[in-house]
C-alpha positions in Angstrom: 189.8 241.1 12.7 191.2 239.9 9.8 193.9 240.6 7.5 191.2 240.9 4.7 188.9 242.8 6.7 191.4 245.4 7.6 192.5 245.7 4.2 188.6 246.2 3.0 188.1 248.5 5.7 191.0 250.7 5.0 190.1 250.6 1.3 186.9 251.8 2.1 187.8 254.3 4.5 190.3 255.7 1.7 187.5 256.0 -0.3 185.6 258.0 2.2 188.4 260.3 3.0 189.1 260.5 -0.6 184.7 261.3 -1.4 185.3 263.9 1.9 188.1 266.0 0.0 186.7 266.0 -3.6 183.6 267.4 -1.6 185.4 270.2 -0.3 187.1 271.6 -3.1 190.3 269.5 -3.2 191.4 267.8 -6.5 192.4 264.1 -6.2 195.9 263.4 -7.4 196.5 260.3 -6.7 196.0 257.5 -4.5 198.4 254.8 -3.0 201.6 256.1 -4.5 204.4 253.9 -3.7 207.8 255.3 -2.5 211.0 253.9 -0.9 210.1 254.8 2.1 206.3 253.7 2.5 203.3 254.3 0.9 201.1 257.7 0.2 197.0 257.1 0.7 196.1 260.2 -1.1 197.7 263.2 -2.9 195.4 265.9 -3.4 195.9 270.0 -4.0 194.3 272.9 -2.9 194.7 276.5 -4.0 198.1 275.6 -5.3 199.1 273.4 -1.7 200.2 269.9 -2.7 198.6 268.2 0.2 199.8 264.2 1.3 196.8 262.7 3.6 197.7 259.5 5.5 194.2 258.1 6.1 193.7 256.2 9.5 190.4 254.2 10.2 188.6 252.3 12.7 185.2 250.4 12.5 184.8 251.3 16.3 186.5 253.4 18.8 187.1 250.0 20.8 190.8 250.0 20.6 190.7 253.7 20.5 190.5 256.3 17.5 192.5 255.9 14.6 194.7 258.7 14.9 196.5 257.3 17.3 198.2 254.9 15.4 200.0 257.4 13.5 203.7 256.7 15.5 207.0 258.7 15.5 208.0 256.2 12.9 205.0 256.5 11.2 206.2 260.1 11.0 209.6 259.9 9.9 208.2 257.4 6.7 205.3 260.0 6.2 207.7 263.2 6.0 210.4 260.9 4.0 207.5 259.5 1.2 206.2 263.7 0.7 209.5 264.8 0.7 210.8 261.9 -1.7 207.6 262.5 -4.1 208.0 266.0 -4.3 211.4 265.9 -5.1 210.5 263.7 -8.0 207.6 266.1 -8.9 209.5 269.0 -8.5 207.0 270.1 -5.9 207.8 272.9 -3.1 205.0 274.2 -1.3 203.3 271.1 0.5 201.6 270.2 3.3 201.3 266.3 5.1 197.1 265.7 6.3 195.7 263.4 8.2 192.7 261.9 8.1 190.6 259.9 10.5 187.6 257.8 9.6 185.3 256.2 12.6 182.8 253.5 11.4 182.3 251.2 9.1 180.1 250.8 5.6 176.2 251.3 6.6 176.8 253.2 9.6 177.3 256.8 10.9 180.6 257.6 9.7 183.0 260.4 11.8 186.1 262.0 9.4 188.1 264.3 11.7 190.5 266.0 9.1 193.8 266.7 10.5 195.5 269.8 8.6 199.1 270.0 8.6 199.3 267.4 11.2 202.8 266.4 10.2 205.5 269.1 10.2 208.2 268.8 7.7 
């Protein structure tokens, strides 16, 4: 796969995952927030929670599902952006989320949402 497909296939699954929340209550932030220490797909609150979802997709489950590309370093950048933004945001009840999105545009989709996957 390309470098351009993989970029228009994360986009999209974004948007999915992003579609998924706002369908369940949640109320879209922001999306691709830049920190030092890596990059935030989608802020979104619930009920007062400040949640950070690191979105994960995969057209296929070919190289297995998306979830398992979330790494101990992936970690440590994901705990480091949320705690980094909500310094900033004076923020201090949050949660980190993942998401992960099986398919691709025009096929079944699967979103398995992760709560509080990543402990602070």
């Amino acid at each position: 796969m390309t470098q351009k497909r993989k970029q228009e296939l994360g986009g999209w699954g974004e948007t999915e995952a992003a579609n998924y929340l706002a369908q369940r209550g949640y109320q879209l932030i922001s999306r691709n927030v830049r920190t030092p220490y890596g990059e935030i797909d989608i802020i979104a609150s619930l009920d007062g929670l400040t949640v950070f979802i690191e979105v994960k997709t995969r057209a296929s489950k070919t190289m297995g599902v998306p979830e398992i590309s979330i790494t101990p370093r992936k970690r440590v950048h994901m705990i480091a952006s949320a705690e980094h933004y909500a310094m900033e945001h004076g923020i201090e009840h949050w949660q980190i989320d993942a998401i992960s999105i099986e398919g691709e545009r025009g096929r079944p989709v699967t979103i398995t949402h992760f709560e509080n996957a990543v402990q602070q």
